[in-house]
VOMI-598401 format. One record per residue: x, z, y of N, C-alpha, C, O in turn; residue number from 0; residue in one letter; chain. Coordinates in pm, 1 decimal, decimal comma, padded with zeros to 6 digits. Each point is the difference from the previous one (the first is absolute). Layout:
<recs>
- nu	nw	nv	cau	caw	cav	cu	cw	cv	ou	ow	ov	i	aa	ch
- X	Z	Y	X	Z	Y	X	Z	Y	X	Z	Y	NUM	A	A
...
</recs>
This chain:
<recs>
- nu	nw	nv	cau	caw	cav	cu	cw	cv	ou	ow	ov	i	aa	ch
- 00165,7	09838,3	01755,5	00103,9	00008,9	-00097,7	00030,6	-00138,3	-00056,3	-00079,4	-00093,7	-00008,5	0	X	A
- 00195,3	00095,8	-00025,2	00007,3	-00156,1	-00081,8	-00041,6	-00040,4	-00159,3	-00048,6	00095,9	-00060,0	1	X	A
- 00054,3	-00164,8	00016,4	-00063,7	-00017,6	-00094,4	00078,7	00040,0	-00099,0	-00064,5	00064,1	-00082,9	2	X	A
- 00180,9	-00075,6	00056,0	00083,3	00039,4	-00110,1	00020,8	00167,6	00036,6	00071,9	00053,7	-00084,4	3	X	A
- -00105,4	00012,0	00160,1	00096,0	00176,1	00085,4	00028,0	00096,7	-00147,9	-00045,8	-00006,0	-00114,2	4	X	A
- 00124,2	00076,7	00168,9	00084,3	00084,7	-00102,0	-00192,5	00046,9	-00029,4	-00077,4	-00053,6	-00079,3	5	X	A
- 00050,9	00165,0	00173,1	-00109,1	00064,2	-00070,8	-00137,5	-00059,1	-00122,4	-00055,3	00064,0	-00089,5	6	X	A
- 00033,5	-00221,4	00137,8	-00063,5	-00096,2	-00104,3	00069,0	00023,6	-00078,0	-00019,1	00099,5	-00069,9	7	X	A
- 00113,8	-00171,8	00053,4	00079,6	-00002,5	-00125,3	-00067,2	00144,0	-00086,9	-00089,8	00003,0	-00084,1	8	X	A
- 00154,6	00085,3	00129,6	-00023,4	00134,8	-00071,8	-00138,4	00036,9	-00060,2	-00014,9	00045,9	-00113,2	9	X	A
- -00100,8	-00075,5	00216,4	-00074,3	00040,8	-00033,7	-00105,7	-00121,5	-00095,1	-00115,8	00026,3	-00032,7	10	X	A
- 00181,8	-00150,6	00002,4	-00007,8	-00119,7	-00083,7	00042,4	00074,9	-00163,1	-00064,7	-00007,0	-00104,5	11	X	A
- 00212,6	00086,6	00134,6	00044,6	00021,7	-00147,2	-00059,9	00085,9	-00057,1	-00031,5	-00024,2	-00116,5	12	X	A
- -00016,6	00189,5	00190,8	-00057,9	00093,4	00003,1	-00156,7	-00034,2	-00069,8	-00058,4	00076,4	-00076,9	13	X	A
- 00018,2	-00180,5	00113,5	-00161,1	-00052,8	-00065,0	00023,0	-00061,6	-00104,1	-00074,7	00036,6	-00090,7	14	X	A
- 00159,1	-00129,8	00057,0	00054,6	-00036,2	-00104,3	00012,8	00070,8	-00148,1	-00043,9	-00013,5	-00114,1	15	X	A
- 00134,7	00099,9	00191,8	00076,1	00119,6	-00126,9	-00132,5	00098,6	-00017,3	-00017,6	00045,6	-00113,0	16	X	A
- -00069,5	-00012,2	00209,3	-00103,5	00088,7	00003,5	-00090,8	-00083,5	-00118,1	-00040,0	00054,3	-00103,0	17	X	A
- 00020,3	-00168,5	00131,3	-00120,1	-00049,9	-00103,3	00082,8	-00007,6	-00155,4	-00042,2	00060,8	-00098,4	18	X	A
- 00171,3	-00150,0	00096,9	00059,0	00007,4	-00110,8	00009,8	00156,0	-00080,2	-00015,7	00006,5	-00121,9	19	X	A
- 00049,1	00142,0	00223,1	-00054,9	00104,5	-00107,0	-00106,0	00049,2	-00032,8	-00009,0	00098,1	-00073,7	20	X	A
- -00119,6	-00180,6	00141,5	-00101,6	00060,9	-00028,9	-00010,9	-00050,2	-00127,2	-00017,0	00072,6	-00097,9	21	X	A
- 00031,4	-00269,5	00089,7	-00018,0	00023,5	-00125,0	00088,3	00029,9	-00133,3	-00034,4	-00034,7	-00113,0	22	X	A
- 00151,6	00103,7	00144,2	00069,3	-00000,3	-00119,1	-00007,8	00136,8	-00060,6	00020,0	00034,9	-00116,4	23	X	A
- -00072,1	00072,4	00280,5	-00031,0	00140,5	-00051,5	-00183,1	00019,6	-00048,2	-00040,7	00093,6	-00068,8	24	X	A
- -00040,3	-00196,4	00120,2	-00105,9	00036,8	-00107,8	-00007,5	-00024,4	-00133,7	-00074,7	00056,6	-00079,8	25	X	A
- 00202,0	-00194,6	00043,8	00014,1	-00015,3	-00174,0	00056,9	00116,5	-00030,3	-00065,1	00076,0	-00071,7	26	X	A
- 00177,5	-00041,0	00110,7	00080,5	00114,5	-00072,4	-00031,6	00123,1	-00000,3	00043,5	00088,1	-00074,2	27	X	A
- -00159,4	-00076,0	00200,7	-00047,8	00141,5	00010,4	-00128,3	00003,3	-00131,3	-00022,9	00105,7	-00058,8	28	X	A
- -00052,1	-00233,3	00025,4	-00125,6	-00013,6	-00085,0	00086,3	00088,0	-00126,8	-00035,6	00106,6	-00050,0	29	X	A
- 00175,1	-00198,0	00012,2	00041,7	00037,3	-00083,8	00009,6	00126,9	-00031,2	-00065,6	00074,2	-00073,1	30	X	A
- 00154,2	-00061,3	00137,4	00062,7	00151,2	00000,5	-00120,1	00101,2	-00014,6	00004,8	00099,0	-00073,0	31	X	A
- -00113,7	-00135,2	00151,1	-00085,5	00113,2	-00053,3	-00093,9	-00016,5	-00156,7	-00073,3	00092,0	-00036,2	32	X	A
- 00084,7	-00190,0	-00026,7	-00041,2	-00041,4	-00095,3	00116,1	00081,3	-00112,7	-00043,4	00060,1	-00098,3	33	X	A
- 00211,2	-00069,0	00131,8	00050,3	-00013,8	-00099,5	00008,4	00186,4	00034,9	-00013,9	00057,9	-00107,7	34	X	A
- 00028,2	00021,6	00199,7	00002,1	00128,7	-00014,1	-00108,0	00075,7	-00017,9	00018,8	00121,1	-00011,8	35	X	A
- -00163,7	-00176,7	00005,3	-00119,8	00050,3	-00037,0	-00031,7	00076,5	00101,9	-00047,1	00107,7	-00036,2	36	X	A
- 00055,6	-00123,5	00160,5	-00056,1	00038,5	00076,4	-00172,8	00065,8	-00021,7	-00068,5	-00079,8	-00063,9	37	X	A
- 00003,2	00190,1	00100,3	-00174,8	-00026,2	-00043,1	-00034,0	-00013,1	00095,7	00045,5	00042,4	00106,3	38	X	A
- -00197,9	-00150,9	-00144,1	-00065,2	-00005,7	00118,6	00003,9	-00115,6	00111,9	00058,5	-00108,3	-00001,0	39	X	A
- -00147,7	00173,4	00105,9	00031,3	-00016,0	00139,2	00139,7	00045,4	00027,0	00020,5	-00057,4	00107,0	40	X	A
- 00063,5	00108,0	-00128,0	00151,5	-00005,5	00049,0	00078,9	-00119,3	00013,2	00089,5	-00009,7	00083,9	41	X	A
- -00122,8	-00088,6	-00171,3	00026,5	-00082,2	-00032,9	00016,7	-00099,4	00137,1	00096,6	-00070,8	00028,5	42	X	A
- -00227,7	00090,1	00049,1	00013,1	-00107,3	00126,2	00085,7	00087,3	00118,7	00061,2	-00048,0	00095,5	43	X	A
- -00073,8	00167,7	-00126,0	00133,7	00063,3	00106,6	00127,4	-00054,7	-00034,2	00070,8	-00066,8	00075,2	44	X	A
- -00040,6	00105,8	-00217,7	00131,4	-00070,1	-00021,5	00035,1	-00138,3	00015,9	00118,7	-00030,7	00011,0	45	X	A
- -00213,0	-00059,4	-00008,5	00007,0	-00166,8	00014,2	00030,7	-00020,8	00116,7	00084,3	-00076,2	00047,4	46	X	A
- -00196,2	00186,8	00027,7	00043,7	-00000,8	00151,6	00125,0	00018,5	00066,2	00061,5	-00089,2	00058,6	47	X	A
- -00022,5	00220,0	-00071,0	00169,0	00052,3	00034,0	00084,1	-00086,7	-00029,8	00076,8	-00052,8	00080,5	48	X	A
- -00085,6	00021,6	-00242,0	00126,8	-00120,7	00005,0	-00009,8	-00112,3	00072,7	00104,4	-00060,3	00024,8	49	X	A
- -00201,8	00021,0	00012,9	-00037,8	-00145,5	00043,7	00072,5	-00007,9	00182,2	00050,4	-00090,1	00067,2	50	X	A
- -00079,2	00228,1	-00045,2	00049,2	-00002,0	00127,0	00138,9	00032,2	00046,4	00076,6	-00024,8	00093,2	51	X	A
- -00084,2	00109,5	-00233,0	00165,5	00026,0	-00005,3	00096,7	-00153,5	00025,2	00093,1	-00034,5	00072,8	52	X	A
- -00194,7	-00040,3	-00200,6	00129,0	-00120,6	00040,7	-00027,8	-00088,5	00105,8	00085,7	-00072,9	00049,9	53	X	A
- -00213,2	00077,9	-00011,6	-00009,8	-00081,5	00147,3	00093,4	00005,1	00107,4	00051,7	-00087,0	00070,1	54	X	A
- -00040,4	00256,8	-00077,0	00079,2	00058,6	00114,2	00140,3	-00018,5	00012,0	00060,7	-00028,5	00103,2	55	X	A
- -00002,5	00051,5	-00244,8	00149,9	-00079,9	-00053,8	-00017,5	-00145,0	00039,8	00059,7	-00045,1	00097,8	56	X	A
- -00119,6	-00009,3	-00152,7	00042,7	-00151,4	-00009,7	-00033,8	-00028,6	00108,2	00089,9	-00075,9	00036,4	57	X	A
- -00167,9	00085,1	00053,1	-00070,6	-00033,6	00168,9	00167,4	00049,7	00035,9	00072,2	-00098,6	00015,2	58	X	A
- 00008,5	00247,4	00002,4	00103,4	00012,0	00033,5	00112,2	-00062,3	-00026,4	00078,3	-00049,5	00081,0	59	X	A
- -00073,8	00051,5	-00158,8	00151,4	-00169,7	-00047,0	-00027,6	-00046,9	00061,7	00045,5	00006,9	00114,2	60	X	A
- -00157,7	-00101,5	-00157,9	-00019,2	-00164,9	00062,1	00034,3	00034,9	00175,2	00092,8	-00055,2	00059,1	61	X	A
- -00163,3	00131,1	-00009,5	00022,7	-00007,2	00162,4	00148,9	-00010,2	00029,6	00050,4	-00075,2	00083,5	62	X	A
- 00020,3	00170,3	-00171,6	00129,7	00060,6	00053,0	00043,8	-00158,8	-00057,2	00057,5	-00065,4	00087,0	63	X	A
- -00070,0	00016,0	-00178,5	00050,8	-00105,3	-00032,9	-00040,8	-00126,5	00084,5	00101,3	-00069,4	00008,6	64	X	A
- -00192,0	00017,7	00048,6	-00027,2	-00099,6	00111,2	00063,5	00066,6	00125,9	00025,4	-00073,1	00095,7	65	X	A
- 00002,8	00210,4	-00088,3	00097,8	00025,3	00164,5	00084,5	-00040,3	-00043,3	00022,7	-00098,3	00070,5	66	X	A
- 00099,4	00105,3	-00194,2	00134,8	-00014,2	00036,1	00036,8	-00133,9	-00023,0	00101,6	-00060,4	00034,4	67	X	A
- -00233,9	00011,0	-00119,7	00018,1	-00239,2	-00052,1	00017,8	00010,7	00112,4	-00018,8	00092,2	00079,3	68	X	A
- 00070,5	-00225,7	-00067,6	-00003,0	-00100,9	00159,6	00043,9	-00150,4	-00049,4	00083,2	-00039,3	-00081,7	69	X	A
- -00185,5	-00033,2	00176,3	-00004,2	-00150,6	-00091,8	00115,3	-00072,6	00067,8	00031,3	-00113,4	-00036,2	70	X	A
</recs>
């Protein structure tokens, strides 16, 4: 493959956006379960779900967004 190929690209933005929601959904997920009183151990389910929730969003942009850039 070449060094720049459509599929790099993608899977460059996809890791990107994946790490950028991990960490923006474990702050907001800490939160969120702090500010709705979650009890408990629930607490790391919910940190969890969101965290991946936004991995999975933001990993998806970013990819879709490095397919359609072009330098």
């Amino acid at each position: 493959m070449a060094k720049d190929s459509c599929l790099s690209r993608i899977t460059t933005g996809v890791a990107y956006g994946g790490a950028a929601g991990v960490a923006f959904g474990a702050a907001y997920g800490t939160y969120d379960a702090f500010r709705c009183r979650i009890p408990g151990l629930m607490k790391i389910r919910h940190v969890g779900q969101v965290t991946l929730g936004f991995a999975a969003t933001c990993g998806f942009f970013m990819g879709v967004g490095s397919l359609i850039r072009r330098n």
